[in-house]
PDB file of N, CA, C and O in Angstrom:
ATOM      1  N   UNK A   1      87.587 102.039 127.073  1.00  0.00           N
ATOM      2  CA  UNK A   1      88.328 101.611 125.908  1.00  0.00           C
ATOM      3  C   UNK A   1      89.823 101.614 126.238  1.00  0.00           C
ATOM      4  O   UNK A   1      90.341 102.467 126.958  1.00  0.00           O
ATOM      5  N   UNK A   2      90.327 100.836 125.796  1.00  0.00           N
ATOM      6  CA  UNK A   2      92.086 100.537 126.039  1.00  0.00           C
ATOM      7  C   UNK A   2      92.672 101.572 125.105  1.00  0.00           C
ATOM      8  O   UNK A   2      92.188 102.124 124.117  1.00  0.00           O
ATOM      9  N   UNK A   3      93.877 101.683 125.707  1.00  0.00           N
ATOM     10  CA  UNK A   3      94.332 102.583 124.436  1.00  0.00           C
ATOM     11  C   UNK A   3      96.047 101.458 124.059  1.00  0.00           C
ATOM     12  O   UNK A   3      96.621 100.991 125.043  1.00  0.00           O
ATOM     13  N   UNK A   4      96.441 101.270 123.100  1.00  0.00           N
ATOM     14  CA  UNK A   4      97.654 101.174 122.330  1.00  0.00           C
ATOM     15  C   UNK A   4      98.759 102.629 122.178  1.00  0.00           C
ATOM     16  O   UNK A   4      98.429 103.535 121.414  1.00  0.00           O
ATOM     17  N   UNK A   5      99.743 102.692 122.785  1.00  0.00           N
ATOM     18  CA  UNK A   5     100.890 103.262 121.779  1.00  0.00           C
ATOM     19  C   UNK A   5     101.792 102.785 121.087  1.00  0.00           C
ATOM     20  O   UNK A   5     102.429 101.793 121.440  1.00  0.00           O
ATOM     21  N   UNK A   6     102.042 103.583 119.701  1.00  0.00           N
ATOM     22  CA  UNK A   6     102.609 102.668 118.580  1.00  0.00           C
ATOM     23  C   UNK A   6     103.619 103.169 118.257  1.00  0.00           C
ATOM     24  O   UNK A   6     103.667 104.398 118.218  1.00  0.00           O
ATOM     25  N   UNK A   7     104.574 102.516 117.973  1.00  0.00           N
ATOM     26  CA  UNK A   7     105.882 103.240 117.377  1.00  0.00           C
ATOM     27  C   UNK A   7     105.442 103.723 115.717  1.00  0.00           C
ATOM     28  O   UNK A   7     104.538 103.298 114.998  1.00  0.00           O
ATOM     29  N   UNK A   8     106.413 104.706 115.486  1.00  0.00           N
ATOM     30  CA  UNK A   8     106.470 105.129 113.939  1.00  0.00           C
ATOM     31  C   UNK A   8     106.590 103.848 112.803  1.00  0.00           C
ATOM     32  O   UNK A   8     106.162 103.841 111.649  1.00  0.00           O
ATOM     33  N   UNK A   9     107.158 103.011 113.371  1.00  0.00           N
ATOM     34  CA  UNK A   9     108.036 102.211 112.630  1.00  0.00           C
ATOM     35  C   UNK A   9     106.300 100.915 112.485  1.00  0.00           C
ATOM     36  O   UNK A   9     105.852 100.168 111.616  1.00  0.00           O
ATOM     37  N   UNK A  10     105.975 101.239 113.600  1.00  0.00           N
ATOM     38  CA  UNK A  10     104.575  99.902 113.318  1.00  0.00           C
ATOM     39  C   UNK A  10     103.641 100.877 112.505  1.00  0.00           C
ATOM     40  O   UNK A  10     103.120 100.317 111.540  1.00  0.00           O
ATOM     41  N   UNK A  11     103.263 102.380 112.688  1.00  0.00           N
ATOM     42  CA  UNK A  11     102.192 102.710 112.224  1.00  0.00           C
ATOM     43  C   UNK A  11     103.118 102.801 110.612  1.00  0.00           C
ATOM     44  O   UNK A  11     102.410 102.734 109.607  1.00  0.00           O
ATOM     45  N   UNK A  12     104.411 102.926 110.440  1.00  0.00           N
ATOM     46  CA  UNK A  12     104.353 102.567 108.809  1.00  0.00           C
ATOM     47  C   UNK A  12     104.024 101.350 108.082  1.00  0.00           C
ATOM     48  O   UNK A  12     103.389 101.254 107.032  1.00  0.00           O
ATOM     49  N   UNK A  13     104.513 100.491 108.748  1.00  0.00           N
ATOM     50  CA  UNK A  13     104.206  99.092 108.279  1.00  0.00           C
ATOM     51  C   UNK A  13     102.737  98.486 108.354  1.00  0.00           C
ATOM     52  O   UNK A  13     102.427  97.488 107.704  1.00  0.00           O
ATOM     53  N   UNK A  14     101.885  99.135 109.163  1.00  0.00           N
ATOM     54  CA  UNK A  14     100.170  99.287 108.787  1.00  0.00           C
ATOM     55  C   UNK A  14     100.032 100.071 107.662  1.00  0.00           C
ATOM     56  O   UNK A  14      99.414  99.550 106.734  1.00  0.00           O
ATOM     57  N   UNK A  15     100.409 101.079 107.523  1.00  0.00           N
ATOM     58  CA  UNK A  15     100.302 101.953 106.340  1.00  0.00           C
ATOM     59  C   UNK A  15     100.330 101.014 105.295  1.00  0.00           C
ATOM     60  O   UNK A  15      99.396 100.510 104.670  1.00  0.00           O
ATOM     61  N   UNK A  16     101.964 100.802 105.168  1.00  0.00           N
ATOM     62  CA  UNK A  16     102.321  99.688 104.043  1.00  0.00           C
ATOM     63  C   UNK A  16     101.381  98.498 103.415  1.00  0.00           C
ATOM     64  O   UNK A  16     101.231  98.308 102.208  1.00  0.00           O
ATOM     65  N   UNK A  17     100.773  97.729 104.475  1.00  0.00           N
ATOM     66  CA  UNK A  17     100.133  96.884 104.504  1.00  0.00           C
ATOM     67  C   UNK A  17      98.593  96.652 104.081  1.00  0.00           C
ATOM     68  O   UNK A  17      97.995  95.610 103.816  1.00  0.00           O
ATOM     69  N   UNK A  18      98.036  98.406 104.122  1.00  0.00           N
ATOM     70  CA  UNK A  18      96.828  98.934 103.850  1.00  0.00           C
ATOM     71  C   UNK A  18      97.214  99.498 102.227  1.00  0.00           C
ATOM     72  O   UNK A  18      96.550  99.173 101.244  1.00  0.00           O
ATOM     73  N   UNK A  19      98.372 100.366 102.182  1.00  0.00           N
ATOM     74  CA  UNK A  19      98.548 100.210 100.545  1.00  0.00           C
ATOM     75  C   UNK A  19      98.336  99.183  99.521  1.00  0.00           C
ATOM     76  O   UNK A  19      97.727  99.269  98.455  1.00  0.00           O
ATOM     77  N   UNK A  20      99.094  97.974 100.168  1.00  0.00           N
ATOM     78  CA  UNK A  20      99.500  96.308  99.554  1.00  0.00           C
ATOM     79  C   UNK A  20      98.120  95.949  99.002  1.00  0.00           C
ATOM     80  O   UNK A  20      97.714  95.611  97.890  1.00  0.00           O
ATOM     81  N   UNK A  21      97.598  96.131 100.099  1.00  0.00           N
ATOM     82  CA  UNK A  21      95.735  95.406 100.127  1.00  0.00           C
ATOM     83  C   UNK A  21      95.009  96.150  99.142  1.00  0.00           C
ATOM     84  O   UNK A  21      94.566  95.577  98.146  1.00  0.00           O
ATOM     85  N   UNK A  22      94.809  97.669  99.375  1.00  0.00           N
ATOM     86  CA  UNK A  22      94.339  98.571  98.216  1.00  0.00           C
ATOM     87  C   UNK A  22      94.580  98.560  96.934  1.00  0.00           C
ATOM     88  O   UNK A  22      93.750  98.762  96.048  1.00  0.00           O
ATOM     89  N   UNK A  23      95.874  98.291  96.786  1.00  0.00           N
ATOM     90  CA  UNK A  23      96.585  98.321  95.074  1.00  0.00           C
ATOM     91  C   UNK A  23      96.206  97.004  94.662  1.00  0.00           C
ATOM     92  O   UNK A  23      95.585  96.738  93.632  1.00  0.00           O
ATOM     93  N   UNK A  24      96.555  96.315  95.397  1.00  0.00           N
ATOM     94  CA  UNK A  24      96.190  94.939  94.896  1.00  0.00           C
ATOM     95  C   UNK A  24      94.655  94.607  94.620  1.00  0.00           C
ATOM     96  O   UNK A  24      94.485  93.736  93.767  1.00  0.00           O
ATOM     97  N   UNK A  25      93.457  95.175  95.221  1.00  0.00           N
ATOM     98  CA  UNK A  25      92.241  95.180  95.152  1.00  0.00           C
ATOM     99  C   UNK A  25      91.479  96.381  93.885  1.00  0.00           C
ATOM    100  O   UNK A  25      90.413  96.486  93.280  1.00  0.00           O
ATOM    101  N   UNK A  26      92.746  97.098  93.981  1.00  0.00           N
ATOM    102  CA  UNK A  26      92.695  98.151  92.587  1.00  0.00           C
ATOM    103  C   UNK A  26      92.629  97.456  91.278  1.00  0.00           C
ATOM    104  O   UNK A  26      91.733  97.302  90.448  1.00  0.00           O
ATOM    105  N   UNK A  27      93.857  97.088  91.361  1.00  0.00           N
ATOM    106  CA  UNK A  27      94.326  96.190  89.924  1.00  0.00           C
ATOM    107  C   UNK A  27      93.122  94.951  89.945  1.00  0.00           C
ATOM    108  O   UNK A  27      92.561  94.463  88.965  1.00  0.00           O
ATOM    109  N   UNK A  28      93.014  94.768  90.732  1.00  0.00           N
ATOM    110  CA  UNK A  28      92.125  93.516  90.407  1.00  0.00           C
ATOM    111  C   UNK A  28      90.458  94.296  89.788  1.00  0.00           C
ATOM    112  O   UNK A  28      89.745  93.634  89.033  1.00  0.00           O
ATOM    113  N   UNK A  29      90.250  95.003  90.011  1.00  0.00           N
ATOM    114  CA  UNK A  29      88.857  95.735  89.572  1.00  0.00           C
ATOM    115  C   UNK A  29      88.913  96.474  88.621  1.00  0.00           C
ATOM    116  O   UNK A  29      87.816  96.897  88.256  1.00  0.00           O
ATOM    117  N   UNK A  30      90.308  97.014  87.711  1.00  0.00           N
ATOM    118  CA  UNK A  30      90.459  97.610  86.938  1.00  0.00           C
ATOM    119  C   UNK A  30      90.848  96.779  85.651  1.00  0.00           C
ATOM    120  O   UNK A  30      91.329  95.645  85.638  1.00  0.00           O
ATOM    121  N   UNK A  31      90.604  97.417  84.795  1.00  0.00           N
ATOM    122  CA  UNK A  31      90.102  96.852  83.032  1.00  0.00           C
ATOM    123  C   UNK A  31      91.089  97.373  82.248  1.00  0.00           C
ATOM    124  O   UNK A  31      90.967  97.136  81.046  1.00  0.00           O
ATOM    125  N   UNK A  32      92.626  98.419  82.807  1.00  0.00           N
ATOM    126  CA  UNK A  32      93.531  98.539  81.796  1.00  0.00           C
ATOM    127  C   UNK A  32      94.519  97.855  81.602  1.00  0.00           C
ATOM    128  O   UNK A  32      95.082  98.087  80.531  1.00  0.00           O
ATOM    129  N   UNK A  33      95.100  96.844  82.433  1.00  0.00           N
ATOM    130  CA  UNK A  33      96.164  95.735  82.414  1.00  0.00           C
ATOM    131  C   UNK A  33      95.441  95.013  81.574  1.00  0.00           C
ATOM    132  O   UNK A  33      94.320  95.354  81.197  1.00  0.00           O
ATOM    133  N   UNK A  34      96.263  93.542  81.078  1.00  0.00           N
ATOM    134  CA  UNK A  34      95.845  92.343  80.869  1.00  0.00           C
ATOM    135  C   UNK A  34      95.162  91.988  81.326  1.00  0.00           C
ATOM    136  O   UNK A  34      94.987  92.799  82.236  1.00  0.00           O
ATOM    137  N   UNK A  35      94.298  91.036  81.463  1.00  0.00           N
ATOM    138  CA  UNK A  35      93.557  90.265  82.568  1.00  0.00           C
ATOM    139  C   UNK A  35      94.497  89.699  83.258  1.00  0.00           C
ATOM    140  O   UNK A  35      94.850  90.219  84.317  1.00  0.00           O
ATOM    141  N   UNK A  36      95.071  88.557  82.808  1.00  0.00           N
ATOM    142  CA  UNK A  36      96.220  87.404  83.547  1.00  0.00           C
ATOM    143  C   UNK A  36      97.195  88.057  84.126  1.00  0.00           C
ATOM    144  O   UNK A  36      97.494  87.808  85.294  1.00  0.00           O
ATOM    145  N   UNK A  37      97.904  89.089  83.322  1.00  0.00           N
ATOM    146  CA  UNK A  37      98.896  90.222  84.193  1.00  0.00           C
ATOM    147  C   UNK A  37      97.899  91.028  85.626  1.00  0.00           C
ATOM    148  O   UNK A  37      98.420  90.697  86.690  1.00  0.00           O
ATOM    149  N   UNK A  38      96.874  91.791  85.802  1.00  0.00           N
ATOM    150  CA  UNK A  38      96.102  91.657  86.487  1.00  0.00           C
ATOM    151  C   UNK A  38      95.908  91.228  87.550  1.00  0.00           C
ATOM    152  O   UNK A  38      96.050  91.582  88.721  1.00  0.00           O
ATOM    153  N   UNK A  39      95.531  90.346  86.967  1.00  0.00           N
ATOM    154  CA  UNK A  39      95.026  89.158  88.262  1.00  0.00           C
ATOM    155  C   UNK A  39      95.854  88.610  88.638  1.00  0.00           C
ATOM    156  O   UNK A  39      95.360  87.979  89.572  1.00  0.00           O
ATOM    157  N   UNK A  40      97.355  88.247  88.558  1.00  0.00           N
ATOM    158  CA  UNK A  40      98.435  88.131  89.126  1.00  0.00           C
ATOM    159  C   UNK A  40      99.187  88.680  90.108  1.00  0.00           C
ATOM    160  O   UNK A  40      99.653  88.191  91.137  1.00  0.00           O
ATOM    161  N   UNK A  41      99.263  90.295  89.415  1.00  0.00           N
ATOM    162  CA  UNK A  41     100.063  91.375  90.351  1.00  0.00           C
ATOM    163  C   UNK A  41      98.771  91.467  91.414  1.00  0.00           C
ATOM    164  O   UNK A  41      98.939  91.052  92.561  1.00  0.00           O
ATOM    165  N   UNK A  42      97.380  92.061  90.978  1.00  0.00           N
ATOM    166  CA  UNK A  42      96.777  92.109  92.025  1.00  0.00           C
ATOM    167  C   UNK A  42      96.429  91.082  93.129  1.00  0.00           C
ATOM    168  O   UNK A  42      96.391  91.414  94.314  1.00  0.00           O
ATOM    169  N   UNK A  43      96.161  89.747  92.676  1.00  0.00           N
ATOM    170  CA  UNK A  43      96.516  88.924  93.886  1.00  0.00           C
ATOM    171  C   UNK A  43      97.856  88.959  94.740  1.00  0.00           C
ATOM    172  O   UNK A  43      97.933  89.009  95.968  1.00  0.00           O
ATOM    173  N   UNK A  44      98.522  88.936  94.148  1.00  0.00           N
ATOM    174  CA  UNK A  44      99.509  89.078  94.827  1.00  0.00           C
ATOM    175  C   UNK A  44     100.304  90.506  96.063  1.00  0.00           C
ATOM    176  O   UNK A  44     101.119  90.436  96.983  1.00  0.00           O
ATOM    177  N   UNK A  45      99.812  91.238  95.664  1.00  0.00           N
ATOM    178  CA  UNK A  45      99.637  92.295  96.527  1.00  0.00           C
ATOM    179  C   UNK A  45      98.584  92.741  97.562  1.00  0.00           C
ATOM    180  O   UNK A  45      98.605  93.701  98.333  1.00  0.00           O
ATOM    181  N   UNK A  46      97.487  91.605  97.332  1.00  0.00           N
ATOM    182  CA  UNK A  46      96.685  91.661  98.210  1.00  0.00           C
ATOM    183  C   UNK A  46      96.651  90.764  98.798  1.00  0.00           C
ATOM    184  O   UNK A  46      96.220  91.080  99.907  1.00  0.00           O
ATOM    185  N   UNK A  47      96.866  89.672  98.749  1.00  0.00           N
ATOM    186  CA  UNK A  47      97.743  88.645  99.535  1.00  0.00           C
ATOM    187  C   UNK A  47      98.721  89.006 100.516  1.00  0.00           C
ATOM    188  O   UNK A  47      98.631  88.805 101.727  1.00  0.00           O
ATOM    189  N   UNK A  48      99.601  89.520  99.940  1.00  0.00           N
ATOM    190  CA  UNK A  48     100.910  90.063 101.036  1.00  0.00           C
ATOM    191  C   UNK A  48     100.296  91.311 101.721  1.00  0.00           C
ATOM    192  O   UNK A  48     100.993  91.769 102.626  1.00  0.00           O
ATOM    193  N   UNK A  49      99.273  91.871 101.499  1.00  0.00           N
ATOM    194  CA  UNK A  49      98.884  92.959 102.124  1.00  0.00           C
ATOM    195  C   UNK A  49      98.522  92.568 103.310  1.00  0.00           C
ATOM    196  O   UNK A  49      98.896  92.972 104.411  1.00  0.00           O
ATOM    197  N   UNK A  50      97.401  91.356 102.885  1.00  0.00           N
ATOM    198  CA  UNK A  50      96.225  91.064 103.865  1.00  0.00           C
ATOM    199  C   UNK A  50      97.315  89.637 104.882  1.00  0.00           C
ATOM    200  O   UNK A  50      96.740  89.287 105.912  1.00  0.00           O
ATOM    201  N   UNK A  51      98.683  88.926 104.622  1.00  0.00           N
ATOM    202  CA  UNK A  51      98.877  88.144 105.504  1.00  0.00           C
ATOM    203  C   UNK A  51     100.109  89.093 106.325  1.00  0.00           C
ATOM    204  O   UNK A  51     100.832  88.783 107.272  1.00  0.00           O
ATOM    205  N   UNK A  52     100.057  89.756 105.914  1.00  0.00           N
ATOM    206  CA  UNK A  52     101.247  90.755 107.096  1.00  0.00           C
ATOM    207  C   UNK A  52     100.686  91.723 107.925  1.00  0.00           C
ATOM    208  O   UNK A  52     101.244  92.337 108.835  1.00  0.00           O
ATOM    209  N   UNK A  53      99.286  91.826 107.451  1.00  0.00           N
ATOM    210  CA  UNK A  53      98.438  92.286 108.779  1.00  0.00           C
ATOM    211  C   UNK A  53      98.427  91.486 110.114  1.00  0.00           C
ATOM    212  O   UNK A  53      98.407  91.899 111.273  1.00  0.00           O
ATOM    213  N   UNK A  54      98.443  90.351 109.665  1.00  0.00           N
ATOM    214  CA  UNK A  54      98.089  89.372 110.934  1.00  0.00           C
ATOM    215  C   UNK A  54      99.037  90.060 111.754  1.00  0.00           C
ATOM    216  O   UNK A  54      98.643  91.078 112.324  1.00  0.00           O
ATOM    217  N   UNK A  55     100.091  89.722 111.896  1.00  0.00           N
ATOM    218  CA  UNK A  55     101.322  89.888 113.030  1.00  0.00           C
ATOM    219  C   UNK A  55     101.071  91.380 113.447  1.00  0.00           C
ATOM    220  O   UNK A  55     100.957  91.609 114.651  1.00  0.00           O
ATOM    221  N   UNK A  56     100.993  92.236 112.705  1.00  0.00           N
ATOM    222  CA  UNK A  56     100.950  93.979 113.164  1.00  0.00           C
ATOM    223  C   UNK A  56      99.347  93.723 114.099  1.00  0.00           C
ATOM    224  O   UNK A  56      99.176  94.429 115.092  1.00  0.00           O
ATOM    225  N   UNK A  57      98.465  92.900 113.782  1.00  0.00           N
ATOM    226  CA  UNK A  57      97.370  92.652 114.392  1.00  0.00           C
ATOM    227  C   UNK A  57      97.763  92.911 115.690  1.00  0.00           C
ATOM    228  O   UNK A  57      97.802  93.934 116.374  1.00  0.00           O
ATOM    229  N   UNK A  58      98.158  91.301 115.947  1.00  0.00           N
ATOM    230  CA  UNK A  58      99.009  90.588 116.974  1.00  0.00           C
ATOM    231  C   UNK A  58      99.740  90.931 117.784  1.00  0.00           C
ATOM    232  O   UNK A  58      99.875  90.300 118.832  1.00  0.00           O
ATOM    233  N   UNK A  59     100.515  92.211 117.458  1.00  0.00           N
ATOM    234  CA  UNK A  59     101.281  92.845 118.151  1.00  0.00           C
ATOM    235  C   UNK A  59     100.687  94.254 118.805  1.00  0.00           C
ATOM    236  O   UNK A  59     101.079  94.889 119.784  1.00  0.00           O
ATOM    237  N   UNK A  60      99.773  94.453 118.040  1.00  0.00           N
ATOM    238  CA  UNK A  60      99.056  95.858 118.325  1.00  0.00           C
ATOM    239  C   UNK A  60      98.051  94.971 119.869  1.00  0.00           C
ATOM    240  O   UNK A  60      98.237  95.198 121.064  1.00  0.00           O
ATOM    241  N   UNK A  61      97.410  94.345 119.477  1.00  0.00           N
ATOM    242  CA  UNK A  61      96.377  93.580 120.723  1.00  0.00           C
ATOM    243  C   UNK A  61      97.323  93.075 121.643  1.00  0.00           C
ATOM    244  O   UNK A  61      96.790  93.356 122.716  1.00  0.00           O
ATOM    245  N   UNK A  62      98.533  92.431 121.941  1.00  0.00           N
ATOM    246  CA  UNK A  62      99.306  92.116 122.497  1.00  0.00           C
ATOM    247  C   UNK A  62      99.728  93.872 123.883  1.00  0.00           C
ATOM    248  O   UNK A  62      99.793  94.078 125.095  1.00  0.00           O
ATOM    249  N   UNK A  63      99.833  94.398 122.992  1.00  0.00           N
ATOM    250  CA  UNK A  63     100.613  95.926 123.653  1.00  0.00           C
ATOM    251  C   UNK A  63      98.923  96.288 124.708  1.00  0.00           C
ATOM    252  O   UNK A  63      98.972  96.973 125.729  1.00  0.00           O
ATOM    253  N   UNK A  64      98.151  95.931 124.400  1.00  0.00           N
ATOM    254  CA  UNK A  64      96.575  96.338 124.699  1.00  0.00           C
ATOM    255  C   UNK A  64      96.487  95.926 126.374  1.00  0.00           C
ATOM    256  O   UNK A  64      95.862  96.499 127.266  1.00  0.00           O
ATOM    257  N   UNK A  65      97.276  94.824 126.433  1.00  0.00           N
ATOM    258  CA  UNK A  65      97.308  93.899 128.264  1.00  0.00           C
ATOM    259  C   UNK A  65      98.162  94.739 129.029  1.00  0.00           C
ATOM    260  O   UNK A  65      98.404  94.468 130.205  1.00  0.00           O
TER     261      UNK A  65
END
C-alpha cells in the first residue's frame, strides 16, 4: 500500500469538505426547516462539499507517485 503525507492545511480542508457534505445531507433529511429553505441550503452545501473534494482528491493521488 502507498502511503500519502499531508499537510495540516489539506487534512483541514478534507475535514471542511466532509462537514459541507454532512450538513448539507443533514438539512436535506431533516423536517424542521421549511422545505424550500431546506432544500436550498442543503443542496447547496452538499454541492460545495462534494465538488471541492475533487481537487483535495487529485492532489492527495497525485502526492501517491
Amino acid at each position: 500500500m502507498k502511503e500519502s503525507r499531508l499537510t495540516m492545511p489539506e487534512v483541514a480542508a478534507i475535514a471542511g469538505t466532509r462537514v459541507a457534505l454532512g450538513s448539507g445531507l443533514a438539512l436535506l433529511l431533516a423536517d424542521r426547516i421549511e422545505l424550500k429553505q431546506r432544500r436550498a441550503i442543503g443542496w447547496t452545501l452538499f454541492l460545495v462539499g462534494a465538488i471541492s473534494t475533487v481537487p483535495l482528491v487529485m492532489r492527495v493521488l497525485d502526492k501517491r507517485r
